[in-house]
PyMOL Python script that loads the backbone (N, CA, C, O; Angstrom):
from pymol import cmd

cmd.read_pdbstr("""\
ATOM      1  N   UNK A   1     -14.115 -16.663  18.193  1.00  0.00           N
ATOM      2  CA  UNK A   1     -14.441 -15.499  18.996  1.00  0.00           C
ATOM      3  C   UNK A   1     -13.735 -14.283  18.393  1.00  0.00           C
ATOM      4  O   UNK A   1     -12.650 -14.417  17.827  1.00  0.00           O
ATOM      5  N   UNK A   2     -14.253 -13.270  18.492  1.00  0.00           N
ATOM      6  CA  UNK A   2     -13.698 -11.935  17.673  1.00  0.00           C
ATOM      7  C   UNK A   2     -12.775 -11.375  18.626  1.00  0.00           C
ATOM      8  O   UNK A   2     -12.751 -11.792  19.784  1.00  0.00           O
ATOM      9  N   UNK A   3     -11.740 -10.128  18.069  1.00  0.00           N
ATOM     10  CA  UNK A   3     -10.895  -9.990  19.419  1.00  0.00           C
ATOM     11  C   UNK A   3     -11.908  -8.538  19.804  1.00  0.00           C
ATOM     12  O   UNK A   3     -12.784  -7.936  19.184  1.00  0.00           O
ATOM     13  N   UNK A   4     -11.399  -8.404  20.865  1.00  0.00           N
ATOM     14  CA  UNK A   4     -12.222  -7.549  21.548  1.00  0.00           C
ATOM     15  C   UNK A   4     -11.558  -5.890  20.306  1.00  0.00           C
ATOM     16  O   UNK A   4     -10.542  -5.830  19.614  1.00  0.00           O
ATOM     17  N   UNK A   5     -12.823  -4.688  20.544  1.00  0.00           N
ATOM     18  CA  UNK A   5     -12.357  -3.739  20.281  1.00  0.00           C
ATOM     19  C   UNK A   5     -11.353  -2.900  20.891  1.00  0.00           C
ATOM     20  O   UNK A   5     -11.460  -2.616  22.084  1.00  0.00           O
ATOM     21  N   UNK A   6     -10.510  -2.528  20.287  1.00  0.00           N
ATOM     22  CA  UNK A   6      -9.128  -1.654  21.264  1.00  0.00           C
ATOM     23  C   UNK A   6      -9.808  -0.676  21.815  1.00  0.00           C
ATOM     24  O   UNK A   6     -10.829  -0.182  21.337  1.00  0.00           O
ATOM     25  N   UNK A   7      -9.166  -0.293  23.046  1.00  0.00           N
ATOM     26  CA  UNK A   7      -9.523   0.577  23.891  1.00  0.00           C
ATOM     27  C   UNK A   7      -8.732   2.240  23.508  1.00  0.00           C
ATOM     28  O   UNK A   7      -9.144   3.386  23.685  1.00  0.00           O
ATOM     29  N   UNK A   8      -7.926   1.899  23.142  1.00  0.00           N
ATOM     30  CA  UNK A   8      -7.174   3.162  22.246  1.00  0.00           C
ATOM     31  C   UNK A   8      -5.764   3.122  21.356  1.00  0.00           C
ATOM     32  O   UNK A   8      -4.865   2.288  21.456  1.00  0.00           O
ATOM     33  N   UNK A   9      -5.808   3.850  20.784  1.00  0.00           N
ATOM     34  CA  UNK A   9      -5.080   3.163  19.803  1.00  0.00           C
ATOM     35  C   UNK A   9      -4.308   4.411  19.545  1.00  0.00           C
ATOM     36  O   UNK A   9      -4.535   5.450  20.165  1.00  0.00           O
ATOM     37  N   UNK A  10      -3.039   4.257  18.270  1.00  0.00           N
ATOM     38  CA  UNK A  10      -1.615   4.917  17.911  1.00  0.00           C
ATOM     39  C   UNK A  10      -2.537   6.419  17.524  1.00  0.00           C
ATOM     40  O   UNK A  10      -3.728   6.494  17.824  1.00  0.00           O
ATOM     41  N   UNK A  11      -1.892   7.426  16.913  1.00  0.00           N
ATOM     42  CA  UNK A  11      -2.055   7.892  16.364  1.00  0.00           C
ATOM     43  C   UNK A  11      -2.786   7.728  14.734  1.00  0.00           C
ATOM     44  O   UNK A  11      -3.697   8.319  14.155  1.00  0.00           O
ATOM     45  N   UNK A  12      -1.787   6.522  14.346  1.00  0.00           N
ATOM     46  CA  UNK A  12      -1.964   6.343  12.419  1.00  0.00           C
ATOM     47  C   UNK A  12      -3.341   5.758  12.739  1.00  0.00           C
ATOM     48  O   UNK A  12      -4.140   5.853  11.807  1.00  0.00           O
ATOM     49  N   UNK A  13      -3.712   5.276  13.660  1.00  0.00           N
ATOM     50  CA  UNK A  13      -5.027   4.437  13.652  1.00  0.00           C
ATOM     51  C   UNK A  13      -6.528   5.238  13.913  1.00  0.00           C
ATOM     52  O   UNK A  13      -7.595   4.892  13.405  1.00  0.00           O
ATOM     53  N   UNK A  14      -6.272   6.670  15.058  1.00  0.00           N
ATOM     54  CA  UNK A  14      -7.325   7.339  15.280  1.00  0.00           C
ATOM     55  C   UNK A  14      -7.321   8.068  13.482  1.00  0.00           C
ATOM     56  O   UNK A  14      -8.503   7.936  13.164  1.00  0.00           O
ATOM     57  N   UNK A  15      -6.683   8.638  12.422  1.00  0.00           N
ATOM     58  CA  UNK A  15      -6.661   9.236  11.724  1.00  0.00           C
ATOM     59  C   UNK A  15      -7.671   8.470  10.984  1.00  0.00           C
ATOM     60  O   UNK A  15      -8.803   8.905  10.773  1.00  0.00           O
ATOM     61  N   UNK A  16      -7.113   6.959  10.470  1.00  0.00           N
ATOM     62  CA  UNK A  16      -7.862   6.153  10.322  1.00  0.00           C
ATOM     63  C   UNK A  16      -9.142   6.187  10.401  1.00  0.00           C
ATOM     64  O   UNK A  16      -9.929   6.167   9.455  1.00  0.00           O
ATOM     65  N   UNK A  17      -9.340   6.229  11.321  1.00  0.00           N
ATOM     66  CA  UNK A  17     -11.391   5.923  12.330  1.00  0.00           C
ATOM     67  C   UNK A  17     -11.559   7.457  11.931  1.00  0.00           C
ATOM     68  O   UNK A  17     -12.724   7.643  12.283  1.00  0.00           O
ATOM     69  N   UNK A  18     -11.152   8.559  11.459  1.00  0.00           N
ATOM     70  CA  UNK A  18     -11.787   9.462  10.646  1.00  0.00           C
ATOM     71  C   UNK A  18     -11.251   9.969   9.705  1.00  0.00           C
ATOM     72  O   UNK A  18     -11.085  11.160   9.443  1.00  0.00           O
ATOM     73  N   UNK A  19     -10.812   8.583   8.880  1.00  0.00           N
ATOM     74  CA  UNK A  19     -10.721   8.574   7.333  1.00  0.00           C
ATOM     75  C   UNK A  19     -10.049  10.127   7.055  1.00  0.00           C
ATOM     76  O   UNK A  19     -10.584  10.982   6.350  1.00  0.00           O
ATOM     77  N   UNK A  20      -8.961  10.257   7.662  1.00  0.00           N
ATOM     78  CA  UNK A  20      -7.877  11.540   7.312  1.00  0.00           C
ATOM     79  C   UNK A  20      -6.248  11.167   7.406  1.00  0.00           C
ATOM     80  O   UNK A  20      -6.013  10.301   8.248  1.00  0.00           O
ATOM     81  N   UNK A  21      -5.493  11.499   6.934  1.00  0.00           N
ATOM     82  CA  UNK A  21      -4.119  11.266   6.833  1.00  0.00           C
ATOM     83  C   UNK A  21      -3.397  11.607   8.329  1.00  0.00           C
ATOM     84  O   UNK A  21      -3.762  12.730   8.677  1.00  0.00           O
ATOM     85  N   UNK A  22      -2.675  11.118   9.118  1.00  0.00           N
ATOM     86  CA  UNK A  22      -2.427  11.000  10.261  1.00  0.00           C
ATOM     87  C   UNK A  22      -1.886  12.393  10.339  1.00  0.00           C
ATOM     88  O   UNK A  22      -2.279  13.221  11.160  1.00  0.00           O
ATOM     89  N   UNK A  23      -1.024  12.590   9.499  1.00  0.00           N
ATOM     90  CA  UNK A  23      -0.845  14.941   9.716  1.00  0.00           C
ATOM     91  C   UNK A  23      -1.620  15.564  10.083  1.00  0.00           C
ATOM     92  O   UNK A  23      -1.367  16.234  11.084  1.00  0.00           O
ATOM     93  N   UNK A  24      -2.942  15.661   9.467  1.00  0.00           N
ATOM     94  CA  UNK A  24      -4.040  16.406   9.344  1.00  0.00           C
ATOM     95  C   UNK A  24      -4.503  16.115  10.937  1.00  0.00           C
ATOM     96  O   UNK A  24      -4.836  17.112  11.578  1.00  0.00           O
ATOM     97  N   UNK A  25      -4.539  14.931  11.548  1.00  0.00           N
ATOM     98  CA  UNK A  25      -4.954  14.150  12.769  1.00  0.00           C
ATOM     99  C   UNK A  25      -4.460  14.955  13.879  1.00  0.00           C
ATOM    100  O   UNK A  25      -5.104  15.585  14.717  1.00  0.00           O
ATOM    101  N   UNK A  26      -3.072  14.808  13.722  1.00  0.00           N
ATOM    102  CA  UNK A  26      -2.211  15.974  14.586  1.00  0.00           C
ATOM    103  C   UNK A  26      -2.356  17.083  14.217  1.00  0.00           C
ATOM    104  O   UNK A  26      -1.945  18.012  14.912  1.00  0.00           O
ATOM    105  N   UNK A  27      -2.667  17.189  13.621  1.00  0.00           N
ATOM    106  CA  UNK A  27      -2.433  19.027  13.698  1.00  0.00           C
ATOM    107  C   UNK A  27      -4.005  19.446  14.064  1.00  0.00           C
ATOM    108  O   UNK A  27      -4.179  20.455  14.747  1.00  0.00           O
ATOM    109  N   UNK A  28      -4.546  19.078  13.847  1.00  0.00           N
ATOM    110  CA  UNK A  28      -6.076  18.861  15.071  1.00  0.00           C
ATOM    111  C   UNK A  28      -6.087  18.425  16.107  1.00  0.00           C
ATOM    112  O   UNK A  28      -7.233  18.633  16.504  1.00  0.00           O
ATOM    113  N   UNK A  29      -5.480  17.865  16.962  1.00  0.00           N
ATOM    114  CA  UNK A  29      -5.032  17.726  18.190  1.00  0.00           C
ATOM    115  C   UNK A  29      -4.018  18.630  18.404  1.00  0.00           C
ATOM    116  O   UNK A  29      -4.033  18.803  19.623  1.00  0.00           O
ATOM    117  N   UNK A  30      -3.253  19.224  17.987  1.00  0.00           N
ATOM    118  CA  UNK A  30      -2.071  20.096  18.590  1.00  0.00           C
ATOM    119  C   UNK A  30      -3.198  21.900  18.308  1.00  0.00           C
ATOM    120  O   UNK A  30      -3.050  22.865  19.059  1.00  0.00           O
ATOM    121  N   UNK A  31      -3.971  21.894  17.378  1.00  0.00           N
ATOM    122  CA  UNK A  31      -4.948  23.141  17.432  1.00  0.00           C
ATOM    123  C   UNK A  31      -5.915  22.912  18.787  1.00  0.00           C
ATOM    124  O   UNK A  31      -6.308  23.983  19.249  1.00  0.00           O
ATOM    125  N   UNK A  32      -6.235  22.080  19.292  1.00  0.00           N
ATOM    126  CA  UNK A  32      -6.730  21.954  20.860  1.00  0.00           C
ATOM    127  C   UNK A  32      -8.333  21.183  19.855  1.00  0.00           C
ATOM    128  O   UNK A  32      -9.201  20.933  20.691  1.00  0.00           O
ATOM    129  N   UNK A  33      -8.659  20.933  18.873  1.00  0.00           N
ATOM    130  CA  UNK A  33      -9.731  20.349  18.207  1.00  0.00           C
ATOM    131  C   UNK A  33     -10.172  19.384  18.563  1.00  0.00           C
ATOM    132  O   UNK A  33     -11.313  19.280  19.015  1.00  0.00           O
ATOM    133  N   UNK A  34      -8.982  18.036  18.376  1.00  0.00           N
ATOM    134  CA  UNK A  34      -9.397  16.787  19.259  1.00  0.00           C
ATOM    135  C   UNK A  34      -8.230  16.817  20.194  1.00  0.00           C
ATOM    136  O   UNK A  34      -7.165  17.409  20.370  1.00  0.00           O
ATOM    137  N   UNK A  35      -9.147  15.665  20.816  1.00  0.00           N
ATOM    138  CA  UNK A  35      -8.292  15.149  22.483  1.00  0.00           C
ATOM    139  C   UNK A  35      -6.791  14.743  22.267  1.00  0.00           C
ATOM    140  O   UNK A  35      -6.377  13.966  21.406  1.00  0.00           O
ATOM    141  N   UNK A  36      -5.998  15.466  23.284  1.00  0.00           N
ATOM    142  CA  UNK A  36      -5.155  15.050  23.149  1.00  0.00           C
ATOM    143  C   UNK A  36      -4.858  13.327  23.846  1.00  0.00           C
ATOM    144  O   UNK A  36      -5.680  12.808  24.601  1.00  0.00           O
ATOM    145  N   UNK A  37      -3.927  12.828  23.543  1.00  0.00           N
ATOM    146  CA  UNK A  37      -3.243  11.325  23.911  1.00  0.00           C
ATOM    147  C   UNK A  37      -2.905  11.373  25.469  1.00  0.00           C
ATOM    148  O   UNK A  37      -2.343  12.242  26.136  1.00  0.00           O
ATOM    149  N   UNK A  38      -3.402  10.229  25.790  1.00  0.00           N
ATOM    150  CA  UNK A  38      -2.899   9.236  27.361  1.00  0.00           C
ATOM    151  C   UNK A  38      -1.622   8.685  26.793  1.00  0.00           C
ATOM    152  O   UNK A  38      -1.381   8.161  25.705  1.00  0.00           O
ATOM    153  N   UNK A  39      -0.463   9.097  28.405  1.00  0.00           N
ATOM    154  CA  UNK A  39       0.480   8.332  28.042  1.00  0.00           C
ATOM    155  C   UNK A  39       0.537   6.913  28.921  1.00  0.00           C
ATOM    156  O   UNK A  39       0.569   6.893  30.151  1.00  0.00           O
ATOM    157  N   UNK A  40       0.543   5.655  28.013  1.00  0.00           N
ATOM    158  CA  UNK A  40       0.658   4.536  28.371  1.00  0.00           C
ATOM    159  C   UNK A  40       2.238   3.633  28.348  1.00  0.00           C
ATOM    160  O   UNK A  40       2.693   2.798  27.566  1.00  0.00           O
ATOM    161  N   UNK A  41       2.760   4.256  29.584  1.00  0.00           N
ATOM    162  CA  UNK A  41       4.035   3.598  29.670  1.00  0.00           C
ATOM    163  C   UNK A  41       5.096   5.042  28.906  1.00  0.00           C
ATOM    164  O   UNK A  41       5.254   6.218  29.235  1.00  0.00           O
ATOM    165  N   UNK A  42       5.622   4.211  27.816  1.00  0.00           N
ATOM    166  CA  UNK A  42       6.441   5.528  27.264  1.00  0.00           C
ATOM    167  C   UNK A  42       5.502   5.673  25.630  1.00  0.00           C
ATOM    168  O   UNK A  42       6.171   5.906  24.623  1.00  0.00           O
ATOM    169  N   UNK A  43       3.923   5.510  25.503  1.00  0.00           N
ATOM    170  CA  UNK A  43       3.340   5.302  24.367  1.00  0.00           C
ATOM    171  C   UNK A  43       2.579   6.514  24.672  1.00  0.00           C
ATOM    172  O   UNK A  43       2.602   6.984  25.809  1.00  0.00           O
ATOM    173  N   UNK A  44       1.837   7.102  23.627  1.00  0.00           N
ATOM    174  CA  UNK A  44       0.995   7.825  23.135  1.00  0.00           C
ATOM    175  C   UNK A  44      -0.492   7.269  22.446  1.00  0.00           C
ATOM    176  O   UNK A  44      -0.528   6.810  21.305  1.00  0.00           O
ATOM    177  N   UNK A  45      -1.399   7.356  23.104  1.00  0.00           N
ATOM    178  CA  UNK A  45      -2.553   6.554  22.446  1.00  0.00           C
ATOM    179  C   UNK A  45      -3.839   7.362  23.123  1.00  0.00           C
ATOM    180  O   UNK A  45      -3.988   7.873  24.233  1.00  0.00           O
ATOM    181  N   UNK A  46      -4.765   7.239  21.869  1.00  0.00           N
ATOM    182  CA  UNK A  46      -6.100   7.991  21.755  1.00  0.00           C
ATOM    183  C   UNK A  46      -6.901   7.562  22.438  1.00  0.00           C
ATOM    184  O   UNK A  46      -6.306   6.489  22.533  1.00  0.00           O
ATOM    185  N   UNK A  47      -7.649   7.431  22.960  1.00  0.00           N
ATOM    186  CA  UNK A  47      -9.044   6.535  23.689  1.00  0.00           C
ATOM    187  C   UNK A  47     -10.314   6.817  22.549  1.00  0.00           C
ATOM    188  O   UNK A  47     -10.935   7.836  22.248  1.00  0.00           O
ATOM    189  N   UNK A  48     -10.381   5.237  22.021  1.00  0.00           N
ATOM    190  CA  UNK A  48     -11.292   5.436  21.392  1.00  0.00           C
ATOM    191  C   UNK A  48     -12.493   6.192  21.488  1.00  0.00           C
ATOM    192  O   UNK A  48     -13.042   6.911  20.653  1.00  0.00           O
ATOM    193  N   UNK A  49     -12.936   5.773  23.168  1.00  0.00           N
ATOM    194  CA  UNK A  49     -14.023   6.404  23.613  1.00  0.00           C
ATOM    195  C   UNK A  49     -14.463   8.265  23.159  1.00  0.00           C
ATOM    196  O   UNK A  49     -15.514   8.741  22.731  1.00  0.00           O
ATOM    197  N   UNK A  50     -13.056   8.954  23.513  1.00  0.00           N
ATOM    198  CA  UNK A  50     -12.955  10.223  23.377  1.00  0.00           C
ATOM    199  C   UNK A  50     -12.949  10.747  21.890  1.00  0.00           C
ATOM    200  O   UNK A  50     -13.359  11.843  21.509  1.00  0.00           O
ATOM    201  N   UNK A  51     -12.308   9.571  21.003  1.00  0.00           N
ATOM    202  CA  UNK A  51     -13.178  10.162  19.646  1.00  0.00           C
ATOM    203  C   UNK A  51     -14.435  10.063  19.295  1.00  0.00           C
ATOM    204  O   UNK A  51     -15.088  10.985  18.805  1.00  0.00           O
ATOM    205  N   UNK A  52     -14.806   9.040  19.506  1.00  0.00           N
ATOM    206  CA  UNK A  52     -16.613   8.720  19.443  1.00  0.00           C
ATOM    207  C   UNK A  52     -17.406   9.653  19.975  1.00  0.00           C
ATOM    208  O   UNK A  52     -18.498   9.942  19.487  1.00  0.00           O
ATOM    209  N   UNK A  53     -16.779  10.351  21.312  1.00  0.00           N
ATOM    210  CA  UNK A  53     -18.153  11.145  22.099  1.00  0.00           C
ATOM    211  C   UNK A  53     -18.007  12.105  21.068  1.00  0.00           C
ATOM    212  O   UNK A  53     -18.927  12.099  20.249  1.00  0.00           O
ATOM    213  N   UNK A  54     -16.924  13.087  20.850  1.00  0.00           N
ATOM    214  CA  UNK A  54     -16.754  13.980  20.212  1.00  0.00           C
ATOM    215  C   UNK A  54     -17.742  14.310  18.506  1.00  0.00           C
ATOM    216  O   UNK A  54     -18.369  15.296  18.120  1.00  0.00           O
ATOM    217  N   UNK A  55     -17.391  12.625  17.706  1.00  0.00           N
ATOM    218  CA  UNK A  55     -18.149  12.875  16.765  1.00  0.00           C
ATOM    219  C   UNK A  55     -19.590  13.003  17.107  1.00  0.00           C
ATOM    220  O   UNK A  55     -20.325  13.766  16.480  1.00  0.00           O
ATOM    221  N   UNK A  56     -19.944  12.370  17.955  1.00  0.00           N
ATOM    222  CA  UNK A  56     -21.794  12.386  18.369  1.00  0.00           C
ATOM    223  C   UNK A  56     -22.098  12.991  19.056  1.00  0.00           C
ATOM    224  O   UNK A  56     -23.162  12.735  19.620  1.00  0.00           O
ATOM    225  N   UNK A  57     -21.517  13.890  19.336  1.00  0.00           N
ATOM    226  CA  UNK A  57     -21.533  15.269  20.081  1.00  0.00           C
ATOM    227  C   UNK A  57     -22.419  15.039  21.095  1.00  0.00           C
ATOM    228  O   UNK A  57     -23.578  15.413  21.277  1.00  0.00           O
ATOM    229  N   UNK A  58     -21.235  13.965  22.081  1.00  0.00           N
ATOM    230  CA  UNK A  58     -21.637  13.243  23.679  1.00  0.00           C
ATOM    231  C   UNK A  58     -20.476  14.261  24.472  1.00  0.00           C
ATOM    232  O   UNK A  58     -20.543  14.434  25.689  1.00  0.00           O
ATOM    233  N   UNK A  59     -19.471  14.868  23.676  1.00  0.00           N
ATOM    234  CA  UNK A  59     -18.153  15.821  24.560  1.00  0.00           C
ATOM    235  C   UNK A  59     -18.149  17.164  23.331  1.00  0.00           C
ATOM    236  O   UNK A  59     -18.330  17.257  22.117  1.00  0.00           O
ATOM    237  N   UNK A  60     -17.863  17.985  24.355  1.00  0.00           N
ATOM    238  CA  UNK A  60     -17.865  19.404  23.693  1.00  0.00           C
ATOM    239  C   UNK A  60     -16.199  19.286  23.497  1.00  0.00           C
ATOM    240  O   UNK A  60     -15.283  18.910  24.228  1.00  0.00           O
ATOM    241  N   UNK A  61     -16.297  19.836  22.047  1.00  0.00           N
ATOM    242  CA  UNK A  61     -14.922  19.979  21.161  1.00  0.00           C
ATOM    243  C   UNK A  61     -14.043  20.968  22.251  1.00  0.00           C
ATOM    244  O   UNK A  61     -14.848  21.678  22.853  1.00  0.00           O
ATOM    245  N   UNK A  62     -13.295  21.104  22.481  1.00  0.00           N
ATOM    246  CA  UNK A  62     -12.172  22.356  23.059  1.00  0.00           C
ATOM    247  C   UNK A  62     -12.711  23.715  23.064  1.00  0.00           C
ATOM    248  O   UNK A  62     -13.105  24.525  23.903  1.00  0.00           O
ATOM    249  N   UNK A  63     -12.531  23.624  21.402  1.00  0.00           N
ATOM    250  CA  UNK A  63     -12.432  24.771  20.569  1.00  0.00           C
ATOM    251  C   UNK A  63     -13.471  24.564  19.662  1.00  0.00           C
ATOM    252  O   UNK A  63     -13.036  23.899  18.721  1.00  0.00           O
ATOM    253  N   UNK A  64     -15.059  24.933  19.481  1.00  0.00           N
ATOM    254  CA  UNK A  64     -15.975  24.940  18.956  1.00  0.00           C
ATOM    255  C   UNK A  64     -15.741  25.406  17.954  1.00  0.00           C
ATOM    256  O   UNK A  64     -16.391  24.986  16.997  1.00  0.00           O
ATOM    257  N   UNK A  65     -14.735  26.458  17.723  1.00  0.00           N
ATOM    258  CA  UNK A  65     -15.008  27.431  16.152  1.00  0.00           C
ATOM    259  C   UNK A  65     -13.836  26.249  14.851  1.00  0.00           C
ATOM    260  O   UNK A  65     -13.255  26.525  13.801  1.00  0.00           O
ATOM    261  N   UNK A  66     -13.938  25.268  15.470  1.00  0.00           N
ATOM    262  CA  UNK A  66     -13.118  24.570  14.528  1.00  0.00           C
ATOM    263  C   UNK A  66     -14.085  23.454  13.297  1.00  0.00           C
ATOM    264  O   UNK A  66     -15.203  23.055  13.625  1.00  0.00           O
ATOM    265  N   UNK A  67     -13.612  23.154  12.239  1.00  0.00           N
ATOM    266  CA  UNK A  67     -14.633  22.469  11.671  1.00  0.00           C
ATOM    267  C   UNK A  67     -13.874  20.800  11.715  1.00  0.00           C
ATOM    268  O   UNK A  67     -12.721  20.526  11.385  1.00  0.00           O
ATOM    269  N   UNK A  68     -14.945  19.852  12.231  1.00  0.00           N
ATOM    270  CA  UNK A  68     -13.824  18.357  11.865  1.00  0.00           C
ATOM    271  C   UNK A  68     -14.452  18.069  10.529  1.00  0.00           C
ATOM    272  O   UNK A  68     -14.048  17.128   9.846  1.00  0.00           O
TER     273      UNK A  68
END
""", "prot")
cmd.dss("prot")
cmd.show_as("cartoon", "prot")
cmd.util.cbc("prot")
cmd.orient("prot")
């Protein structure tokens, strides 16, 4: 059986899922570009969901005048 897909994940991992260096990741989230992080416990983690809508433009970016 496969393990299920994560529901959200670290930082190094959303950078990952769009093939960019985890800096670049943050500093697009701290420009208001992508979503910022749920805190889980004392963790920081992305919801996969909220990157996906964003690329398939299912959620409006923040800040439209930005390029991902």
């Amino acid at each position: 059986m496969a393990a299920p897909a994560p529901l959200a994940v670290r930082d190094t991992t959303a950078a990952r899922m769009l093939d960019m260096p985890a800096a670049e990741f943050r500093r697009l989230v701290d420009a208001g570009a992508l979503p910022k992080p749920r805190r889980i416990g004392g963790h920081e983690r992305w919801r996969t969901a909220d990157i996906e809508a964003i690329l398939s433009g299912d959620s409006a970016i923040p800040h439209e005048d930005f390029e991902l």
